[in-house]
PLY file of the C-alpha trace (Angstrom):
ply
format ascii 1.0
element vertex 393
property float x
property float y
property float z
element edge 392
property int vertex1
property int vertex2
end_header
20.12 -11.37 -16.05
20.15 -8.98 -13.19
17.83 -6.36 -15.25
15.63 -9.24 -16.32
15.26 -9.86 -12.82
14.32 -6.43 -11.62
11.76 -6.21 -14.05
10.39 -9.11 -12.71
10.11 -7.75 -9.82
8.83 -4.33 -11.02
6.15 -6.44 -12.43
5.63 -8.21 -9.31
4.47 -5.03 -7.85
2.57 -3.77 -10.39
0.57 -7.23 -9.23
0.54 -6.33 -5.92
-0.85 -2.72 -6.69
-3.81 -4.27 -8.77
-6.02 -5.49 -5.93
-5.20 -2.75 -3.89
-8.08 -0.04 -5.64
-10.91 -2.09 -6.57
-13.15 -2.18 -3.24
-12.90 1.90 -3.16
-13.55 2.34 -6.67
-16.69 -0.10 -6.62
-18.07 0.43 -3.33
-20.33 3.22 -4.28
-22.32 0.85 -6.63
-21.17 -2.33 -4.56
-22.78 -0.86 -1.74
-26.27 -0.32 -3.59
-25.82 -3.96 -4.62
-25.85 -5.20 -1.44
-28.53 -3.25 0.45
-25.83 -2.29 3.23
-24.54 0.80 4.88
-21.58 2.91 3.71
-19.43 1.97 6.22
-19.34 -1.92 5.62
-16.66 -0.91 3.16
-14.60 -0.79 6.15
-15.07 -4.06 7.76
-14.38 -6.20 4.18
-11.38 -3.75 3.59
-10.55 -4.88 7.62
-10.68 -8.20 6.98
-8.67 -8.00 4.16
-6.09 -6.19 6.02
-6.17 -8.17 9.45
-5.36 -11.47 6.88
-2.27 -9.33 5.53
-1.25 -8.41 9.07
-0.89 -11.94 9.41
1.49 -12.59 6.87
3.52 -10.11 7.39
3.89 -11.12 10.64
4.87 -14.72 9.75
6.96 -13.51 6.95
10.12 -13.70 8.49
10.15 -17.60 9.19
8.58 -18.35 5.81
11.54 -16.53 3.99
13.56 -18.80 6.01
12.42 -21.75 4.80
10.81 -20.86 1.47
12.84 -18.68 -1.55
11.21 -15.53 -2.26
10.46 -16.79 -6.09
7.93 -19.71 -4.33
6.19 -16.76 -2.04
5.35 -14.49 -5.01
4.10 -17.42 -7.06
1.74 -18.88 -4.13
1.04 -14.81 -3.21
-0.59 -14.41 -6.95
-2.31 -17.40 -6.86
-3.87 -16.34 -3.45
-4.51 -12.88 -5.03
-6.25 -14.51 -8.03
-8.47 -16.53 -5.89
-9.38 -13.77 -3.88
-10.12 -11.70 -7.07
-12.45 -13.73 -8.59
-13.92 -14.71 -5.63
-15.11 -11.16 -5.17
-16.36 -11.40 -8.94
-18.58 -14.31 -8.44
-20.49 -12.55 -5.00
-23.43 -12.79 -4.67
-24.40 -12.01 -1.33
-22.35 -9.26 0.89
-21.14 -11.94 3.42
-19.29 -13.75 0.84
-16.96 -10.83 0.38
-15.62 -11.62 3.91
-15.03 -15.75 2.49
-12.80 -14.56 -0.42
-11.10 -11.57 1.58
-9.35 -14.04 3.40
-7.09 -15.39 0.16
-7.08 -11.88 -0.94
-5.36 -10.73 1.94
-2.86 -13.11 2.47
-1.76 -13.03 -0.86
-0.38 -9.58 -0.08
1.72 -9.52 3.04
4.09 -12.02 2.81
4.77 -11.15 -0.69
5.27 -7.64 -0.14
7.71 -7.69 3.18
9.81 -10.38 0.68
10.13 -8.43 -1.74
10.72 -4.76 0.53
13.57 -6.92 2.42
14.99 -8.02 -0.71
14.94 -5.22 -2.42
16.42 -3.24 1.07
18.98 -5.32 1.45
20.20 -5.16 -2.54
19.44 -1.64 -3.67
19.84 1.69 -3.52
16.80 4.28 -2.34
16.07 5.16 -6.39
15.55 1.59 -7.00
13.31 1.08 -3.78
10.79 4.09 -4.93
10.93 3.20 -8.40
9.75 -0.15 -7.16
6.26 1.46 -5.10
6.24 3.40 -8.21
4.92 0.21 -10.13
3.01 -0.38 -6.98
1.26 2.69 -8.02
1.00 1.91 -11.44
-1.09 -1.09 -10.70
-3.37 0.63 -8.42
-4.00 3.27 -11.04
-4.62 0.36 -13.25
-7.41 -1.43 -11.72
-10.22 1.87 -11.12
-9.99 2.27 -15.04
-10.99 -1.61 -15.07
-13.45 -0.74 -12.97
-14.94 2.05 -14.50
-14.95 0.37 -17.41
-16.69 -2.78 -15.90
-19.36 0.16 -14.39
-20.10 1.73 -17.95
-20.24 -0.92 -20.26
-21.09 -4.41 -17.11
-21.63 -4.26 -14.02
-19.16 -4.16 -11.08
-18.19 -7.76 -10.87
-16.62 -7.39 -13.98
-13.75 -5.39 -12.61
-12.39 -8.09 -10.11
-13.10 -10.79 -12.68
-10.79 -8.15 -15.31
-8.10 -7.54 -12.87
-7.77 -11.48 -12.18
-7.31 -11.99 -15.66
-4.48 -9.47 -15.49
-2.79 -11.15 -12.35
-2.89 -14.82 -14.37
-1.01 -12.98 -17.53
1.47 -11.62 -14.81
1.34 -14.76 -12.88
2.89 -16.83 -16.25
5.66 -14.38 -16.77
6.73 -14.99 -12.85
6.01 -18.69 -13.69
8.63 -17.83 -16.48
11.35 -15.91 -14.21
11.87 -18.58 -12.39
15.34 -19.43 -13.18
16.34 -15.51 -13.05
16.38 -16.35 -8.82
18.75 -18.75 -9.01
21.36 -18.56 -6.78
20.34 -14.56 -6.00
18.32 -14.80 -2.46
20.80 -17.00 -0.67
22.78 -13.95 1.33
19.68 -12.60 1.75
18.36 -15.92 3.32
21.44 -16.55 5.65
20.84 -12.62 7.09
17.05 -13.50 7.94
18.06 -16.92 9.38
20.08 -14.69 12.18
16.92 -12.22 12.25
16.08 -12.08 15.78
12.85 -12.15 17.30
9.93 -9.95 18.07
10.59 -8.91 21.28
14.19 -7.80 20.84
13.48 -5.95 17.78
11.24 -4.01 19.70
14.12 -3.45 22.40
16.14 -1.60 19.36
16.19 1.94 19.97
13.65 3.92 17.62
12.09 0.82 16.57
8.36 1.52 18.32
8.48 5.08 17.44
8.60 3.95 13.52
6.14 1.52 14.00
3.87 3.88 15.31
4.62 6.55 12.53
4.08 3.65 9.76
0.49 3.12 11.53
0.17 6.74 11.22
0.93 6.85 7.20
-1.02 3.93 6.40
-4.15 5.43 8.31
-4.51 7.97 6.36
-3.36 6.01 2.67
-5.73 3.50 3.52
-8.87 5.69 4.17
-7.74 7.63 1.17
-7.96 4.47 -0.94
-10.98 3.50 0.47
-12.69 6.20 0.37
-12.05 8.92 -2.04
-14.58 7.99 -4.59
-17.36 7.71 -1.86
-15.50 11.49 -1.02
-16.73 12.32 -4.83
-20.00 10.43 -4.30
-21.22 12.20 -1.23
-20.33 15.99 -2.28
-20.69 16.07 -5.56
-24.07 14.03 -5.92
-24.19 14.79 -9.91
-21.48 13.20 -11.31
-21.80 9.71 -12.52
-21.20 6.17 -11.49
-18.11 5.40 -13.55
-16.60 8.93 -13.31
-16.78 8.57 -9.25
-15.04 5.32 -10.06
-12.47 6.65 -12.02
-11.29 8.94 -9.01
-9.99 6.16 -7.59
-6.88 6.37 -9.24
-6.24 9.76 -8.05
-4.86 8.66 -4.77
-2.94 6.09 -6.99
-2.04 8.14 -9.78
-0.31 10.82 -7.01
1.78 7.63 -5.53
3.13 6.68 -8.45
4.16 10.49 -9.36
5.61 11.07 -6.36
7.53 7.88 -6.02
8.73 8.39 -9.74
10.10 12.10 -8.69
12.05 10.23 -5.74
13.18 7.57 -7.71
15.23 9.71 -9.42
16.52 12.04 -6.84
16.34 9.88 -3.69
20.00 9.01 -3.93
20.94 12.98 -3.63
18.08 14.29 -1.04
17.90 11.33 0.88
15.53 9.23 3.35
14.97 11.70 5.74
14.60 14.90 3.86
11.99 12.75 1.15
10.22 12.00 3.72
9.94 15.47 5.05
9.24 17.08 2.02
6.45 14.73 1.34
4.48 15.15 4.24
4.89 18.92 3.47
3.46 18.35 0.21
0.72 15.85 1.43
-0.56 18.93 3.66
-0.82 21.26 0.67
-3.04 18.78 -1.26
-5.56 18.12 1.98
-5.72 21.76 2.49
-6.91 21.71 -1.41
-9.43 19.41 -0.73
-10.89 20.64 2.22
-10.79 24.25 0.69
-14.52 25.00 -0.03
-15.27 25.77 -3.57
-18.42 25.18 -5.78
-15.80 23.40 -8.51
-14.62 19.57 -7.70
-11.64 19.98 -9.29
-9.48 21.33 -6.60
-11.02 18.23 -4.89
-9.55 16.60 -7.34
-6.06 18.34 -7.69
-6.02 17.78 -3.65
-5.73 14.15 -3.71
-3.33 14.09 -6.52
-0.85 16.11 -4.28
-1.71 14.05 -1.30
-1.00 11.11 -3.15
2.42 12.37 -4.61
3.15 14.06 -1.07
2.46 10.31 0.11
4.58 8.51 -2.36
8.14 8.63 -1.20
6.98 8.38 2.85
6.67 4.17 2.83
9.16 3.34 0.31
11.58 5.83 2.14
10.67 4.55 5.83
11.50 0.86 4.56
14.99 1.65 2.96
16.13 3.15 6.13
15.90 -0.17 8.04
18.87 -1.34 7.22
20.79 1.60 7.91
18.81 2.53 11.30
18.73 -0.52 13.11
21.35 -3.07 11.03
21.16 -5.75 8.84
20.93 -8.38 11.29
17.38 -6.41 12.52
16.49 -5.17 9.34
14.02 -8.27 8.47
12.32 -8.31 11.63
11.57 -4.36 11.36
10.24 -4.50 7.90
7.96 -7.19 8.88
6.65 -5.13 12.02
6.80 -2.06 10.17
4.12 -3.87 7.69
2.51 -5.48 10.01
1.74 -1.99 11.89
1.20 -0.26 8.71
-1.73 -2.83 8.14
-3.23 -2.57 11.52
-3.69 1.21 10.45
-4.88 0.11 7.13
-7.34 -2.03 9.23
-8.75 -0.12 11.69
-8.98 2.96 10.61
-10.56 3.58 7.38
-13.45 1.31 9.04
-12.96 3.73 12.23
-13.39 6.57 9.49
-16.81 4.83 7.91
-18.51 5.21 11.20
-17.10 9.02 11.50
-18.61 9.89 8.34
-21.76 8.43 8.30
-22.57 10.72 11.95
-20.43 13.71 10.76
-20.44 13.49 6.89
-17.93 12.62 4.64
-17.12 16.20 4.41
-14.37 15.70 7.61
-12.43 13.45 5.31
-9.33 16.40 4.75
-9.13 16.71 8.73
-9.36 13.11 9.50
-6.30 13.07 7.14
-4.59 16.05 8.65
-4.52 14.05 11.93
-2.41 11.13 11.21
-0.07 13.40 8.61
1.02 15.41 11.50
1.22 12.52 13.49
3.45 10.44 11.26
5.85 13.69 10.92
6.20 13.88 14.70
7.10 10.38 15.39
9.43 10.59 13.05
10.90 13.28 13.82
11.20 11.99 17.58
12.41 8.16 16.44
15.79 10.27 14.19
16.61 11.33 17.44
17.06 8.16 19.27
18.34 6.11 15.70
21.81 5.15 15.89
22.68 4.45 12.34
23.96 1.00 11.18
25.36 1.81 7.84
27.19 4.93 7.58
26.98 5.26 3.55
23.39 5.25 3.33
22.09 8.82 2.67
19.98 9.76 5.61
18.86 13.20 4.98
0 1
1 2
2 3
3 4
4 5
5 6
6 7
7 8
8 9
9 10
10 11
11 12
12 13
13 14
14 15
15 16
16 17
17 18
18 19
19 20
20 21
21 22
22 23
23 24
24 25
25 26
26 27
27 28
28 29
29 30
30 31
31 32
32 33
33 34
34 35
35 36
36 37
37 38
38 39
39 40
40 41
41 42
42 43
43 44
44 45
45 46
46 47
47 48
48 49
49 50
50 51
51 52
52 53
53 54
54 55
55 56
56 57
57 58
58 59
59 60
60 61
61 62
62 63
63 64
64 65
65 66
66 67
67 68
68 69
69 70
70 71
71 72
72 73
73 74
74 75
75 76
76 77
77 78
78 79
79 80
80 81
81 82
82 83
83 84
84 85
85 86
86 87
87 88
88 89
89 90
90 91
91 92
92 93
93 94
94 95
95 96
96 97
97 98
98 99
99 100
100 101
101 102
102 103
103 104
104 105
105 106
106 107
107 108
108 109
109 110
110 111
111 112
112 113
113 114
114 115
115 116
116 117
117 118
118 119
119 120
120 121
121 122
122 123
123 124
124 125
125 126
126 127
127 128
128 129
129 130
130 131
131 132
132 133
133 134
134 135
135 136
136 137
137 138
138 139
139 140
140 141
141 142
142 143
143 144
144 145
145 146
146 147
147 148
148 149
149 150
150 151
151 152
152 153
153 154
154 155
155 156
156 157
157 158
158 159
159 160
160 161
161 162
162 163
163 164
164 165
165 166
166 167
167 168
168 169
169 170
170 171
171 172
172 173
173 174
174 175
175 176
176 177
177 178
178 179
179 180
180 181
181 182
182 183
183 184
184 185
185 186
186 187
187 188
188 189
189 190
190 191
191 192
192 193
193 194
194 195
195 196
196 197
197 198
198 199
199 200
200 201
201 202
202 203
203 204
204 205
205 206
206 207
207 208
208 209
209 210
210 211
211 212
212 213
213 214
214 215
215 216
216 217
217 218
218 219
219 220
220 221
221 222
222 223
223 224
224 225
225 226
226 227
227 228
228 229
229 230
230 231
231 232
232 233
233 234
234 235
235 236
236 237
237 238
238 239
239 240
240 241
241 242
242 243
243 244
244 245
245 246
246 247
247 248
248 249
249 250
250 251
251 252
252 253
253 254
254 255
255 256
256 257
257 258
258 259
259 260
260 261
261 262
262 263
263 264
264 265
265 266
266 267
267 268
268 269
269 270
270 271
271 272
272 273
273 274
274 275
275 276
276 277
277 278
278 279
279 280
280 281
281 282
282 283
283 284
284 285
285 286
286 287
287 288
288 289
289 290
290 291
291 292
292 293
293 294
294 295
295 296
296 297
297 298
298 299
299 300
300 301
301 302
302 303
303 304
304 305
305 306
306 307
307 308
308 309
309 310
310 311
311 312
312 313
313 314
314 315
315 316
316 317
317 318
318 319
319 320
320 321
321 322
322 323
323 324
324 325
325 326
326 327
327 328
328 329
329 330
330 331
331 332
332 333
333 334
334 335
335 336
336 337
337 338
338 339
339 340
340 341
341 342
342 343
343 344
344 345
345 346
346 347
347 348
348 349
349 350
350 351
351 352
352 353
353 354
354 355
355 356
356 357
357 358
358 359
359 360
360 361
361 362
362 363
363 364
364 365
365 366
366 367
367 368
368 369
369 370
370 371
371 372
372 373
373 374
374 375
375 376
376 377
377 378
378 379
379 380
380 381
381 382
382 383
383 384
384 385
385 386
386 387
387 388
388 389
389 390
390 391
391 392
């Protein structure tokens, strides 16, 4: 029953992965839809963030009171609505009505789940998890290319809801497999402190700061690598722009497959560092001037797999940095900062581009890689660990 379960869950975030793609992949031909600048992208992805912030936020208390099963089933259904919402646009400012149920849907579904998962499993399992994250998001731009080739672009929300409602049954399904499994977890949340002495906890802000870093830069990569494609290489076509989408995605799911497996001997730490090593390689490939695309291409594969273990890694530390007792309150402030960066700053990158060109994507990304290293570096310094058998690197 245990296995059943964890495929559940696996599923769960090949769900939450789905969503996650679509605006980036579509926005090229979205955007000539509407009639609206480039960088409006940024303010629906915003708004779709700021509602996740939100949840995340509030996570703690619901998990309290609700059982995780109940949050993923009303997260889907909120995902769903959001989805097909989206498909049935007409007009650009409706994007911002459905974003709302989009949004929410994710947070308090995903810091759940992370805590859970934390709390129960070793490192492998928690980056095999974000590796069906990853599968998801490589998923939906091959809906949406599809949609672009042979319908239009509504199509590939209206696809990818249809996929949530088949996953949505089997959860309906798995309910029993939760019986009787979340109630330790419940009683540790139920002492979960609050905000403000989380923040007290040595290291704490310095992680929260580095997860605002990492997001940054994943975020604008999702949102904006196939507008990347779009604006330097002018003669490829709609659906194969579209289809780079998953590249981001495709490089997640690698890399957090790769740590699955050796996680338990390397390590949180030492993941994490050689990750961001590896995310540097692939944005020096992109920005590397070349008349081919395909090192452009290559580039945000390795950025992506560079990428992978960093978030999965950050959140399995939590309980081992800062405690058990802490370790729910820090993964929902950890999310919540991660989608503040998710927020802000691929918007903050839409303006950037449309005065500079989209051409100073690879050193907007540079920025907030070598930020995330050096506040993490800093924050190990000031950790003291919790849980001595965790690996730490």
């Amino acid at each position: 029953m245990g296995s059943l379960l964890l495929a559940v869950i696996y599923l769960i975030f090949i769900s939450l992965g789905l969503p996650d793609s679509l605006l980036g992949s579509g926005w090229p031909k979205m955007q000539m839809v509407f009639d609206v600048p480039s960088s409006y992208a940024g303010y629906v992805s915003m708004t779709i963030c700021f509602m996740t912030i939100i949840s995340a936020l509030i996570s703690p208390g619901i998990i309290r009171k609700i059982h995780t099963k109940w949050i993923v089933i009303a997260s889907i259904i909120l995902t769903i609505l959001g989805l097909l919402g989206f498909s049935f646009s007409r007009h650009f400012f409706l994007l911002f009505l459905f974003a709302v149920p989009y949004g929410l849907g994710a947070g308090a579904i995903d810091a759940s789940v992370n805590h859970y998962v934390a709390s129960n499993y070793s490192g492998s399992v928690m980056n095999f998890l974000h590796c069906f994250y990853g599968v998801g998001a490589v998923i939906s731009p091959s809906i949406m290319a599809l949609a672009l080739r042979y319908a239009r672009w509504n199509e590939g929300y209206r696809w990818t809801a249809y996929l949530q409602i088949g996953i949505l049954l089997v959860c309906v399904l798995s309910l029993p497999l939760w019986d009787n499994r979340t109630t330790h977890t419940n009683d540790e949340i139920s002492e979960s402190p609050g905000i403000i002495e989380t923040l007290k906890v040595p290291g704490v802000s310095l992680t929260l700061i580095a997860f605002f870093a990492y997001c940054s830069g994943e975020a604008t990569c999702f949102l904006w690598t196939p507008s990347y494609f779009a604006g330097t290489r002018p003669e490829l076509s709609d659906e194969v722009i579209a289809s780079y989408g998953s590249l981001i995605f495709g490089g997640l799911m690698l890399g957090r497959l790769i740590s699955g497996f050796i996680s338990n001997h390397l390590g949180d730490r030492k993941l994490i560092r050689i990750g961001i090593i590896i995310e540097l390689i692939g944005i020096g490939l992109v920005g590397m001037p070349n008349s081919s695309h395909i090192p452009a291409v290559v580039g945000f594969v390795v950025i992506g797999t560079g990428m992978g273990p960093v978030y999965p890694s950050i959140q399995h530390m939590a309980p081992h940095n800062f405690g058990k007792r802490h370790s729910a309150s820090v993964i929902g402030l950890q999310m919540a900062s991660a989608y503040v960066g998710s927020t802000f700053m691929p918007m903050a990158f839409g303006h950037i581009q449309e005065n500079m060109g989209i051409r100073i994507m690879p050193a907007y990304l540079l920025l907030f890689a070598l930020l995330n290293l050096g506040l993490l570096e800093t924050a190990y310094k000031v950790i003291k660990p919790h849980e001595a058998p965790l690996l730490s690197g």
